[in-house]
MARMI-748088 format. One record per residue: residue in one letter; x, y, z of N, C-alpha, C, O, CB in turn. Coordinates in steps of 0.1 Angstrom, whole numbers, padded with zeros to 4 digits, always signed. Glycine has a CB too. Layout:
BEGIN
AXYZXYZXYZXYZXYZ
...
***
This chain:
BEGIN
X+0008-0012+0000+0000+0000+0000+0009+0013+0000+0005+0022-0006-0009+0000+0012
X+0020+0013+0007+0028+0027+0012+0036+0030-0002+0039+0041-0007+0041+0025+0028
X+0037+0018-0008+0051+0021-0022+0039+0026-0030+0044+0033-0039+0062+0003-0032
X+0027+0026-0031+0018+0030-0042+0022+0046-0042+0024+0052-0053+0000+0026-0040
X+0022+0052-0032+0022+0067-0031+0034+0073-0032+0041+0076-0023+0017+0072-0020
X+0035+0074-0041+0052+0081-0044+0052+0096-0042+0043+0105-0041+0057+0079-0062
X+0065+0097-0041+0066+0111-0040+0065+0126-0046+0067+0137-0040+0074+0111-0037
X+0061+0124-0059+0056+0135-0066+0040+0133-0058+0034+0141-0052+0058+0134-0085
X+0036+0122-0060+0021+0121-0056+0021+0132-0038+0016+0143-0035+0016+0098-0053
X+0029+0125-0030+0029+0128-0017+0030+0143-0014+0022+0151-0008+0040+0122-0011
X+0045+0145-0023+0045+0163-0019+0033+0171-0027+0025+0178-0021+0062+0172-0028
X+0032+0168-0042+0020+0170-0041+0003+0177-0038-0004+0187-0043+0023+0168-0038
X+0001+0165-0027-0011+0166-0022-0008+0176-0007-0017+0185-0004-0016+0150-0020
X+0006+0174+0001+0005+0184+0010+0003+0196+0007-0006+0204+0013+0015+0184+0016
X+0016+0201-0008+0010+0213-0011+0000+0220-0015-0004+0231-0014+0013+0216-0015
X-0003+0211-0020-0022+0214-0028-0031+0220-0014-0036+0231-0012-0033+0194-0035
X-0032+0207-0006-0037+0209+0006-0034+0221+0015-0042+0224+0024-0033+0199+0012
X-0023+0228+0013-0019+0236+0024-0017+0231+0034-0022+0237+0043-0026+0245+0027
X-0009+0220+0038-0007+0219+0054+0005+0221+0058+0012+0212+0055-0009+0207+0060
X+0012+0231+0065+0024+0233+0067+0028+0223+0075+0038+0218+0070+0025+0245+0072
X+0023+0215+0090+0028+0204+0096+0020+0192+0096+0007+0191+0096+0029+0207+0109
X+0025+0184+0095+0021+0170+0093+0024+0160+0103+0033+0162+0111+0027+0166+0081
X+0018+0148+0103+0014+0140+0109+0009+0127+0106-0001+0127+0100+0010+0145+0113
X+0014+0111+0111+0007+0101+0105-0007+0100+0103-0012+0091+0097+0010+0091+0112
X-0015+0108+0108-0030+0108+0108-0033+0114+0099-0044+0112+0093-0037+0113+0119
X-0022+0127+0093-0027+0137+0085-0028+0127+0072-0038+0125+0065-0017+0152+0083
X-0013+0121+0070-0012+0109+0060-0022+0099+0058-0027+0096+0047-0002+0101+0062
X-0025+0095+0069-0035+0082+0066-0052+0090+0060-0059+0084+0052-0037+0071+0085
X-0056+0099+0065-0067+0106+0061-0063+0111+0047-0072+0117+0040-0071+0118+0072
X-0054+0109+0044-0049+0124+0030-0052+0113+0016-0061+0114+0008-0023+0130+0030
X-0041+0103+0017-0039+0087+0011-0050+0078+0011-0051+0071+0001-0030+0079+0019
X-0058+0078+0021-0063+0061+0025-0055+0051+0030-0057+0039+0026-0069+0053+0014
X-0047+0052+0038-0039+0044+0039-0041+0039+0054-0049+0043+0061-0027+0049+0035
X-0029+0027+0057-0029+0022+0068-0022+0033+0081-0015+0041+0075-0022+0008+0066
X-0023+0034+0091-0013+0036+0101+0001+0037+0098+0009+0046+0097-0015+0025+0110
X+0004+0024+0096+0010+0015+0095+0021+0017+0084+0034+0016+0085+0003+0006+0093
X+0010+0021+0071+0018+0027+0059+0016+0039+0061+0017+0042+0049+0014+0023+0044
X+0014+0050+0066+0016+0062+0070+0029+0065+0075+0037+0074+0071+0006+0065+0079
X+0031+0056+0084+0046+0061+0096+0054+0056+0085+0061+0065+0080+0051+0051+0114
X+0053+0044+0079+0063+0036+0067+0067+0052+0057+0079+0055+0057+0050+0020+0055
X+0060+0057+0053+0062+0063+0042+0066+0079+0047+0073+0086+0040+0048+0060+0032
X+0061+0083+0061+0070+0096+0069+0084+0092+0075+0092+0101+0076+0060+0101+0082
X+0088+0081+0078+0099+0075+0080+0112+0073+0067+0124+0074+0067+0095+0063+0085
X+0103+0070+0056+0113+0068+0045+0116+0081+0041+0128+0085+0041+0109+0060+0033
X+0103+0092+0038+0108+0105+0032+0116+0109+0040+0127+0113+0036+0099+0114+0030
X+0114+0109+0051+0128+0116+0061+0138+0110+0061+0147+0117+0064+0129+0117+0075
X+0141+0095+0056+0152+0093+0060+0165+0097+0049+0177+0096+0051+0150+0079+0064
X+0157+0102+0037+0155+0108+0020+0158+0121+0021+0161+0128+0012+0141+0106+0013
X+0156+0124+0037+0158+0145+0037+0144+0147+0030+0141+0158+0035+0176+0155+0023
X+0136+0145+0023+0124+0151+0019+0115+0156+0028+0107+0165+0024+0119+0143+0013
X+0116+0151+0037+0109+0163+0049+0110+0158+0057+0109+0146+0060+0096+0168+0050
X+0112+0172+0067+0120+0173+0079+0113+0168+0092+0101+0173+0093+0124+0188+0080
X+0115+0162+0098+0111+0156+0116+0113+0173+0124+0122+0180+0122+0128+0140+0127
X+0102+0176+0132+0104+0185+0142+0105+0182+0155+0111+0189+0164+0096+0192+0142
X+0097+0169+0155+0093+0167+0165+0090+0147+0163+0086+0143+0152+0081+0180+0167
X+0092+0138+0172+0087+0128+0168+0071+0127+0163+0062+0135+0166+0090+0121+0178
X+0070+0118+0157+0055+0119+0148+0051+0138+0140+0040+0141+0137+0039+0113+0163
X+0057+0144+0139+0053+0158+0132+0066+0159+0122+0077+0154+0125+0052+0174+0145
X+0063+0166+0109+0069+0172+0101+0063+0181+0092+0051+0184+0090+0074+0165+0096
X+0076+0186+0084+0074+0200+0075+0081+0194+0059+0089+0185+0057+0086+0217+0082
X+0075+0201+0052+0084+0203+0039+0098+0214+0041+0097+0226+0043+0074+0208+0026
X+0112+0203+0041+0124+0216+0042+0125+0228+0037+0134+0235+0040+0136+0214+0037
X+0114+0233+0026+0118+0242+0015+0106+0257+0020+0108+0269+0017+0115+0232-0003
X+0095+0251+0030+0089+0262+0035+0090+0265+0049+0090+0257+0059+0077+0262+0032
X+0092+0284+0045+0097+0289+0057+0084+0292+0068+0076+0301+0066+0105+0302+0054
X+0083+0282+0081+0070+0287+0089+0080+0295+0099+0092+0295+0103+0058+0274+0097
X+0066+0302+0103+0072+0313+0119+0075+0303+0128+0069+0292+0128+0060+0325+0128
X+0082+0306+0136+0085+0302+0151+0073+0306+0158+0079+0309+0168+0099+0311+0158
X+0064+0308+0161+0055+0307+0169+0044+0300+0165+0037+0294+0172+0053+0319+0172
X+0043+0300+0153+0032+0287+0145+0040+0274+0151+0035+0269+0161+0032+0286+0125
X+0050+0268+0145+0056+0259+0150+0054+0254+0166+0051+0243+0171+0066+0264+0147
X+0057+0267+0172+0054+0266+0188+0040+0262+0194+0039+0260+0206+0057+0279+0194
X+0031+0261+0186+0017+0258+0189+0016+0251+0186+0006+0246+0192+0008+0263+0186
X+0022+0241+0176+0021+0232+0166+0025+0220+0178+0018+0211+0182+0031+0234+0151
X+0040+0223+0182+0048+0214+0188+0039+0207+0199+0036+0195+0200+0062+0221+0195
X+0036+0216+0206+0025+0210+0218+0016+0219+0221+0017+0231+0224+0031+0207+0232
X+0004+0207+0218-0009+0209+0224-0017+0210+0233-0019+0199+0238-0013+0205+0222
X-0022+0217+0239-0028+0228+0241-0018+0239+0246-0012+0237+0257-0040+0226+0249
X-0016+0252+0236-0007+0260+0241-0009+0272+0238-0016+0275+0229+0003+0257+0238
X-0002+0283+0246-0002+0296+0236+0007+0302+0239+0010+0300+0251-0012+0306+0236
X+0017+0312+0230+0026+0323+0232+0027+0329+0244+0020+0339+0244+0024+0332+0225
X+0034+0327+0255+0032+0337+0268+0046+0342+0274+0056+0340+0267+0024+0328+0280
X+0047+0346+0281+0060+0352+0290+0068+0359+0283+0062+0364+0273+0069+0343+0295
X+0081+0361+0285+0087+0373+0278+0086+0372+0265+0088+0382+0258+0101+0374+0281
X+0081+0359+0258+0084+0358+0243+0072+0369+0239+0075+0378+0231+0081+0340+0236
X+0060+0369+0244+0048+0373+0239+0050+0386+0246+0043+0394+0240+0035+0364+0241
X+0057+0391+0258+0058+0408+0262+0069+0415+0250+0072+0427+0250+0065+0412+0281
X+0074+0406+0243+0087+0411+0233+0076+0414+0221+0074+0425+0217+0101+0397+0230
X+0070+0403+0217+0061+0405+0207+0051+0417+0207+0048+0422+0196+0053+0394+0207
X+0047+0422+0216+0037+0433+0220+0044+0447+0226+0039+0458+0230+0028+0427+0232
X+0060+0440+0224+0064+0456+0229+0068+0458+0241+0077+0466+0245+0052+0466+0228
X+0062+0452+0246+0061+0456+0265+0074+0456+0275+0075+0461+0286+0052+0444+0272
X+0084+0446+0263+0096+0446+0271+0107+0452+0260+0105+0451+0248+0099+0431+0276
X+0118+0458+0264+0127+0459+0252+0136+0448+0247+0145+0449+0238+0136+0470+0255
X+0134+0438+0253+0149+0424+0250+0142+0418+0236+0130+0418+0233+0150+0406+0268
X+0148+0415+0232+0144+0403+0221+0149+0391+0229+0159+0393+0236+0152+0404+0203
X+0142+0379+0229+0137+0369+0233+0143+0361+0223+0142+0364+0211+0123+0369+0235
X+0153+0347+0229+0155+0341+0218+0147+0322+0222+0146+0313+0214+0174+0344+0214
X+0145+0323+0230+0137+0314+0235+0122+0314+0232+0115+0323+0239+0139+0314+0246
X+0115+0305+0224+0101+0307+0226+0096+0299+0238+0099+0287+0241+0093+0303+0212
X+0087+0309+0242+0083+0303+0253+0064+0306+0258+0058+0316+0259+0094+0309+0262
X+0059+0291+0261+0046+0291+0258+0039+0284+0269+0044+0275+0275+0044+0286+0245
X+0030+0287+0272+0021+0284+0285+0007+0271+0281-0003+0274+0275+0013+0301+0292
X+0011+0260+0287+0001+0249+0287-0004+0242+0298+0005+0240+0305+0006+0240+0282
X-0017+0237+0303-0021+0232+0312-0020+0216+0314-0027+0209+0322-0031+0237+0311
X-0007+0211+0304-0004+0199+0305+0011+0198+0315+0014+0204+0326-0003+0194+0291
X+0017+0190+0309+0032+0192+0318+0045+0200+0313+0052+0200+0302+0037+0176+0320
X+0045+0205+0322+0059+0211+0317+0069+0202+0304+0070+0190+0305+0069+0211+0331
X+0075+0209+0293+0077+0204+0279+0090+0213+0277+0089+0225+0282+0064+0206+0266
X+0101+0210+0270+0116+0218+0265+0115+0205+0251+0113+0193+0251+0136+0216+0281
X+0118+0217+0238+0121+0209+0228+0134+0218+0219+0136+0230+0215+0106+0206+0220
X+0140+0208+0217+0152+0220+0207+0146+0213+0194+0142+0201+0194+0175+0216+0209
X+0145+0220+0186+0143+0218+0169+0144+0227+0162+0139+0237+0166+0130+0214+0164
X+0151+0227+0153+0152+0237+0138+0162+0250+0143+0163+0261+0138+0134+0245+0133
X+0170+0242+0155+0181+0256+0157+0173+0266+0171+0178+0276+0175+0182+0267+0138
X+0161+0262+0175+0153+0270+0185+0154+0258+0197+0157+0246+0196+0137+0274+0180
X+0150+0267+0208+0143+0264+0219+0131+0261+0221+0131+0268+0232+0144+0272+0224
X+0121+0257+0221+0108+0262+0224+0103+0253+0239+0100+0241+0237+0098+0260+0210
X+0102+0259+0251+0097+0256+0262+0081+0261+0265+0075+0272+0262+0106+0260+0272
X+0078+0252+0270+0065+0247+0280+0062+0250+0290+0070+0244+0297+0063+0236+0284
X+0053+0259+0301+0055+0258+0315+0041+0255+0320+0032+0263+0317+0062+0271+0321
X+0040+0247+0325+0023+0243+0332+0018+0250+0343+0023+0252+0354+0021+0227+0339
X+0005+0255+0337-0001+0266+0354-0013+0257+0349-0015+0249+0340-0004+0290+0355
X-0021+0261+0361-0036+0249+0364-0047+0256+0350-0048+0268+0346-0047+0253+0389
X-0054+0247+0345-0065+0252+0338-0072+0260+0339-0077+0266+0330-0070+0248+0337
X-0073+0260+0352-0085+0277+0355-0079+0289+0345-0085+0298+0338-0084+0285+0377
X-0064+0285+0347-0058+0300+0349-0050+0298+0330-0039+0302+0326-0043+0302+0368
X-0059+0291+0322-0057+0285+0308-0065+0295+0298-0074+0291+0290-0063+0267+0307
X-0063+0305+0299-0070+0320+0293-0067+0333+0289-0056+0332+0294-0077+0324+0299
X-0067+0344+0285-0061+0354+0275-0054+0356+0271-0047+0366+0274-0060+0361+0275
X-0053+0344+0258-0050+0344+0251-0057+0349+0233-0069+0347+0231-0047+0335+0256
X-0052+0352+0224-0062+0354+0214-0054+0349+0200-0042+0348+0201-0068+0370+0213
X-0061+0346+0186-0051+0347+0174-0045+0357+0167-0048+0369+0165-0054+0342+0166
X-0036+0350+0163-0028+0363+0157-0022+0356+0144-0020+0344+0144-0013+0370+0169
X-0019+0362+0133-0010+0358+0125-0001+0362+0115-0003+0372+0109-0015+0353+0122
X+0011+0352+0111+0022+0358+0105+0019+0349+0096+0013+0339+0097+0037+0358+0112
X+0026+0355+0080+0022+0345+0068+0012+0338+0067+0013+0326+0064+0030+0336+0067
X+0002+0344+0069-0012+0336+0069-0013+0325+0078-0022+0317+0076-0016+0329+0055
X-0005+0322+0086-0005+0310+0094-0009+0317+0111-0001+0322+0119+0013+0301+0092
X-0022+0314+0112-0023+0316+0129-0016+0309+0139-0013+0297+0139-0036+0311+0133
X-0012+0318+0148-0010+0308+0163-0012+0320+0176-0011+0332+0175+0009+0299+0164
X-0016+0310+0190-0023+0318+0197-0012+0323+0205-0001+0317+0206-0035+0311+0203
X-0015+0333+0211-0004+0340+0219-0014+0349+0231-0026+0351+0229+0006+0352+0207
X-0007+0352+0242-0013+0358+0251-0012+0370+0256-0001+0372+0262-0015+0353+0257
X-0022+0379+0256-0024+0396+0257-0011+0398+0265-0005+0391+0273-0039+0402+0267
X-0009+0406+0262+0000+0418+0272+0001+0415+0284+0009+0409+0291-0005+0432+0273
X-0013+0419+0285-0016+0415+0303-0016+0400+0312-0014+0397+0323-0030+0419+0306
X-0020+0394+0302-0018+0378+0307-0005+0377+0305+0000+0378+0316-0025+0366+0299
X+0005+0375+0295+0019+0374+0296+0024+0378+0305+0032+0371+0310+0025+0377+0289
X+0022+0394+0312+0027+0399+0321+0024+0390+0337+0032+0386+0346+0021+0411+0320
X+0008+0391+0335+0007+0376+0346+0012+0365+0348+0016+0363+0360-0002+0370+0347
X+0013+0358+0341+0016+0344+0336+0034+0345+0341+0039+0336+0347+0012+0341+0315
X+0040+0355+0339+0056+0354+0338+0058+0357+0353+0065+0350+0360+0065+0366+0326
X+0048+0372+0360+0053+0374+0373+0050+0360+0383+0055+0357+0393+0045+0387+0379
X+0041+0351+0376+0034+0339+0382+0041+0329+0387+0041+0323+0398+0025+0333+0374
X+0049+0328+0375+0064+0320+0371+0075+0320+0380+0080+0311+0387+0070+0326+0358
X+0079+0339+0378+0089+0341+0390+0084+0340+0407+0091+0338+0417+0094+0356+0389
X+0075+0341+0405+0070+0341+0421+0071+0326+0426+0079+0324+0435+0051+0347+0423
X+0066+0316+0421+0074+0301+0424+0085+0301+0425+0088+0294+0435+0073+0292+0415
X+0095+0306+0418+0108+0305+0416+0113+0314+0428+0125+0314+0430+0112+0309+0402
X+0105+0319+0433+0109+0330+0446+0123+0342+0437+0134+0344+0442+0117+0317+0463
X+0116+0346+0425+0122+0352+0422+0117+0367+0417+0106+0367+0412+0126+0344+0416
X+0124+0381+0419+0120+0393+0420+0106+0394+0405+0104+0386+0396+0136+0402+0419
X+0099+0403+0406+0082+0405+0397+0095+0411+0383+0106+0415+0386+0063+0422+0407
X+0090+0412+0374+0102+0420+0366+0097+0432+0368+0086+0435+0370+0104+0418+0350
X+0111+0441+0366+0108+0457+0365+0110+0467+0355+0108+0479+0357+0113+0463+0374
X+0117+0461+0342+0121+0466+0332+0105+0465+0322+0107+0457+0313+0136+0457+0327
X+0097+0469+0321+0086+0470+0312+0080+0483+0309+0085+0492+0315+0076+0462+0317
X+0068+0486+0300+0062+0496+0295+0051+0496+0304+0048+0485+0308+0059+0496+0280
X+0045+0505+0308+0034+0504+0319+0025+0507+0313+0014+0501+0314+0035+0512+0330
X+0027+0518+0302+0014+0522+0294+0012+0513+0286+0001+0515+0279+0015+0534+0286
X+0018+0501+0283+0012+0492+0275+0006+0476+0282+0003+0465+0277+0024+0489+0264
X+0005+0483+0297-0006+0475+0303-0019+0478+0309-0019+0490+0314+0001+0468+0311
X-0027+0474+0311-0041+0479+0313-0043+0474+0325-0048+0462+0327-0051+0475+0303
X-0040+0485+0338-0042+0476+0349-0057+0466+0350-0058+0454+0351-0040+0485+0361
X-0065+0476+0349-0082+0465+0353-0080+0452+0344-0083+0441+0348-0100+0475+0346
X-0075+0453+0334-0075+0441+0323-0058+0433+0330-0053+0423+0324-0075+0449+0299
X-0054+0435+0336-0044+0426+0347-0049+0422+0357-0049+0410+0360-0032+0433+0352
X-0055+0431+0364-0060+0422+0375-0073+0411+0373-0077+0404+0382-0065+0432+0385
X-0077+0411+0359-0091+0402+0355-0084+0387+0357-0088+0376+0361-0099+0405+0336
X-0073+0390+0351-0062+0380+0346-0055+0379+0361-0045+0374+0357-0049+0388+0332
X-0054+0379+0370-0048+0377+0381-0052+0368+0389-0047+0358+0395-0048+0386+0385
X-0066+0373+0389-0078+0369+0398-0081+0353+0394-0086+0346+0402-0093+0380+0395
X-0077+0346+0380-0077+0337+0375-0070+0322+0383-0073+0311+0384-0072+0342+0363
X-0057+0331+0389-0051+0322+0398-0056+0322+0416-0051+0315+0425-0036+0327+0395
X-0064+0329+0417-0070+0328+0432-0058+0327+0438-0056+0316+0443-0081+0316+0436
X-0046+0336+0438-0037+0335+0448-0029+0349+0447-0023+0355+0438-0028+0323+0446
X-0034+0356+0468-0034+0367+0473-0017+0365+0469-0018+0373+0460-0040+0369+0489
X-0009+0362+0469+0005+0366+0470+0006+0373+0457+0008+0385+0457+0015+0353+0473
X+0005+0365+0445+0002+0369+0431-0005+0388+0432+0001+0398+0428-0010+0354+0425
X-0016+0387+0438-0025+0397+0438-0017+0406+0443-0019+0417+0439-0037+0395+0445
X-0010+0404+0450+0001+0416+0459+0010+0421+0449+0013+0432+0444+0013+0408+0472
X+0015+0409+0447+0027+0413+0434+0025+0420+0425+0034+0428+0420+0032+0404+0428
X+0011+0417+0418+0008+0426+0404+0001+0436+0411+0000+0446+0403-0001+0419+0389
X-0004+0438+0420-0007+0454+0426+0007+0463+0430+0007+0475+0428-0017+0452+0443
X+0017+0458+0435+0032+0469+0437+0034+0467+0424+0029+0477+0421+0047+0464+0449
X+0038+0463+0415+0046+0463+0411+0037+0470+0393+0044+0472+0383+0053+0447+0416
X+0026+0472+0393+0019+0485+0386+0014+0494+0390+0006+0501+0384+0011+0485+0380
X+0020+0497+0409+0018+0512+0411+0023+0522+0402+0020+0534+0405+0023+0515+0422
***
């Protein structure tokens, strides 16, 4: 079944399709194929350089350029753009960020691929919200407000028993729309922190 689909057929149908990342499921739904002959035939193309592994079970065609933050959403599921990566994105901080870095209500996740970083950091579900889409090259991925990144990161250091940051734009945060985002984590210590620290 897997030798029937050759590789003019394969590339193809991805491009036709538009799917920038791929997956044995994407194959087996795409083809008709088995499981089986899905992994068979993402295993050979790679092993061919025809397209690239990001991740176990996920790939790209080598020849298109996706953003780093599509990717980052891609890598692991359920996620979005948060902490310094996303206060860099919005301005809020002056550093460029060379780490992407993204907030999930699964387990903490570190992946090196394509020459990047991209880390994971787990906060409880409640607190799994403002976030919105955004997109580069026609390709969406979700990232989170100003103000939630700002939460989300002082949230971070405060476990780490480490200082709230103080290098940021103030006017590019909205206190009432921070504290909505605060209140998410039901924890007074948190509540302290993002009250001093946007006097």
């Amino acid at each position: 079944m897997a030798k029937l689909v050759n590789w003019h057929d394969f590339e193809a149908k991805i491009r036709g399709k538009k799917i920038p990342v791929f997956s044995s499921l994407d194959i087996k739904r795409l083809f008709k194929v088995s499981k089986v002959a899905a992994d068979f035939l993402l295993h050979r193309y790679s092993k061919k350089n025809y397209i690239t592994r990001i991740k176990r079970g996920l790939y790209i065609l080598p020849d298109i350029f996706l953003p780093e933050l599509f990717i980052a959403n891609k890598l692991y599921e359920p996620s979005y753009i948060s902490l310094e990566t996303a206060l860099s994105y919005w301005g809020v901080i002056p550093e460029t960020v060379y780490e992407v870095k993204s907030i999930t209500p699964q387990a903490t996740k570190r992946f090196e691929t394509m020459g990047k970083v991209f880390s994971y950091t787990k906060i409880k579900r409640e607190a799994f919200s403002g976030y919105k889409l955004e997109k580069q090259k026609e390709l969406g991925f979700y990232i989170a407000d100003a103000e939630k990144a700002f939460v989300d990161l002082n949230y971070i250091r405060m476990l780490k028993n480490l200082k709230p940051i103080s290098r940021f734009d103030k006017q590019k945060i909205n206190f009432a729309k921070t504290m909505k985002y605060t209140s998410l984590f039901n924890n007074p210590r948190l509540f302290a922190i993002i009250t001093r620290t946007l006097k």
